[in-house]
N, C-alpha and C positions, 0 to 999 in steps of 0.2 A: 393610520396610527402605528400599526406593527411596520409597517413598511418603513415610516420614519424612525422609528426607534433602533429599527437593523442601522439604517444610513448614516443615522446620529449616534446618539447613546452610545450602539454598540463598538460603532468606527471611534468613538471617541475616547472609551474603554480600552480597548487595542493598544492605543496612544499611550497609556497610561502604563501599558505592559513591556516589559523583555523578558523573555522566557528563559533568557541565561538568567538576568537577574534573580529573577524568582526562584529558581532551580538552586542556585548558588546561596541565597540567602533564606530558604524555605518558608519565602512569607511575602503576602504582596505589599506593597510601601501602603502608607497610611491614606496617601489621598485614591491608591484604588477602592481598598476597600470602602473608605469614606462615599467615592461616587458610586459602587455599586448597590450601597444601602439608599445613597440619597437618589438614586434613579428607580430602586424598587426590582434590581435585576434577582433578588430571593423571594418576592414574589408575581412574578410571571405570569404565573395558570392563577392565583390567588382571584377571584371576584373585584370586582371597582368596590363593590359594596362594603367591604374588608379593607381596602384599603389598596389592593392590589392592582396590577396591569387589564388584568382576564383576560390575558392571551391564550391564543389558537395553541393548540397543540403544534400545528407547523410553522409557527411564527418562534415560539420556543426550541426548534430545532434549527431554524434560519439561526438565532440567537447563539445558539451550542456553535452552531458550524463553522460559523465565523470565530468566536471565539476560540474555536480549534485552531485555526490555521495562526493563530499570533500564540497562547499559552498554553498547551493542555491542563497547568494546574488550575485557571481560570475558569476555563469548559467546566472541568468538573465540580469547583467550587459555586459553579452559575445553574450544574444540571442535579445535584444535589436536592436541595431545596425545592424545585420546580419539579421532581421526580421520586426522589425516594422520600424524600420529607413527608413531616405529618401534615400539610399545607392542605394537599388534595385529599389525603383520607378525612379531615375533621369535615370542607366542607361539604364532602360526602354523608360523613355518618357520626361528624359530631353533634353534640347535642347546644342548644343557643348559648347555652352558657362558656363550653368550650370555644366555641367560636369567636364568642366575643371577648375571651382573654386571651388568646392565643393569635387568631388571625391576621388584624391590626399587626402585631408586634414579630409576626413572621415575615408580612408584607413589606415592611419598613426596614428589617434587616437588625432590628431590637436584640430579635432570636435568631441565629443560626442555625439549622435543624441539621440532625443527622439520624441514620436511621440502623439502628443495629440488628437485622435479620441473620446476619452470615455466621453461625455454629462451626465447630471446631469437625466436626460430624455431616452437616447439612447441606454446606455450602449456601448457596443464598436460594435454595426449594423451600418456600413459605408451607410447602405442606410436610415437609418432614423435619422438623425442629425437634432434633433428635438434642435434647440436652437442653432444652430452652423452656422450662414448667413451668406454671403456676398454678398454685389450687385457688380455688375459692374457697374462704375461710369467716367464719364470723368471730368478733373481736371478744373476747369472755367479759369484758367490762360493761361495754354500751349496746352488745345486740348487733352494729356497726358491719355490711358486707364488705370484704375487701379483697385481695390475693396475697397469697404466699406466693414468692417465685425464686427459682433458682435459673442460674444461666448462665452460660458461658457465649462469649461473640468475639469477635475479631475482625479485622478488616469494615472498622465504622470509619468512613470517608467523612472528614470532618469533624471527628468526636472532637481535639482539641482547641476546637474553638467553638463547640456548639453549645448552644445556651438553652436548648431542649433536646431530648431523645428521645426516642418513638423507639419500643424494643419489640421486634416480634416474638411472640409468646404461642405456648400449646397453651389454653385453657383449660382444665379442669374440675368438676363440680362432682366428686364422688358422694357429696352428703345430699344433692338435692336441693341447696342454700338457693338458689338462683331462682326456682320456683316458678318457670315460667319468662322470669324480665331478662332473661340473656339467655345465649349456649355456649355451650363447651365448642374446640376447635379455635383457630385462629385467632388472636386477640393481637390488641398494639397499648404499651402501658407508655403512657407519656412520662417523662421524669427532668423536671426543671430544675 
């Protein structure tokens, strides 16, 4: 199945590419992206159960490779999603409900994802998001846990066309609010 999909799909994609083109008019014509969504190349590594491919980690790099040697803006438009996106973190440590709003519609190329880790300060080390906070906060109305965050990013591959963000964050919790149901450190706030 991955083997056909590098042979096909991906040869056929190619097809679909000029890398002057794309370069010169900074955007791919309608019917790539149209086949990239309708073939499921945003999501890759996504589960069958979701909707996706559940390709191999080296089947997704067969994928990049080739697509390197015809577009680079392609590569990265294909290795995005399949890598930095929230795809793999949700089906890791999302909860059912994130899953099943999200996954589906990442799978299918619905959502675009991109992911804004890279600080003005940090460069892309998830453990030093120097400038990238969020407290935990409870809302003075309803009781309601949530964050405050501030941030600054740059360098998000695909912000303008993405249809969800995944932003890496410092988390938090100087009052205690969390209580046990989460920690402080690393977090990812989704924003649709």
């Amino acid at each position: 199945e991955e083997r056909s999909f590098v042979e096909n799909e991906v040869s056929r994609l190619c097809s679909l590419l000029n890398d002057h083109d794309v370069a010169v008019q900074k955007d791919f014509t309608k019917d790539a992206w149209d086949y990239m969504r309708d073939q499921k190349f945003f999501g890759m590594k996504i589960p069958k159960e979701w909707g996706g491919l559940g390709f191999s980690t080296h089947a997704v790099s067969t994928v990049l490779a080739k697509l390197a040697t015809h577009c680079f803006d392609a590569n990265a438009t294909v290795a995005v999603p399949n890598s930095l996106g929230p795809g793999e973190l949700l089906v890791r440590y999302g909860t059912v409900e994130q899953k099943e709003y999200f996954l589906p519609r990442l799978a299918d190329g619905t959502l675009i994802p991109c992911f804004g880790l890279t600080g003005p300060h940090s460069g892309s080390d998830a453990t030093s998001l120097i400038g990238s906070d969020c407290v935990v906060c409870e809302h003075p109305d309803t009781g309601e846990l949530g964050v405050r965050a501030t941030f600054q990013k740059r360098y998000i591959t695909l912000a303008p066309v993405a249809g969800v963000v995944g932003l890496g964050l410092n988390l938090v919790d100087p009052d205690g609010l969390l209580d046990g149901k989460g920690e402080e450190g690393f977090t990812v706030a989704l924003l649709e």
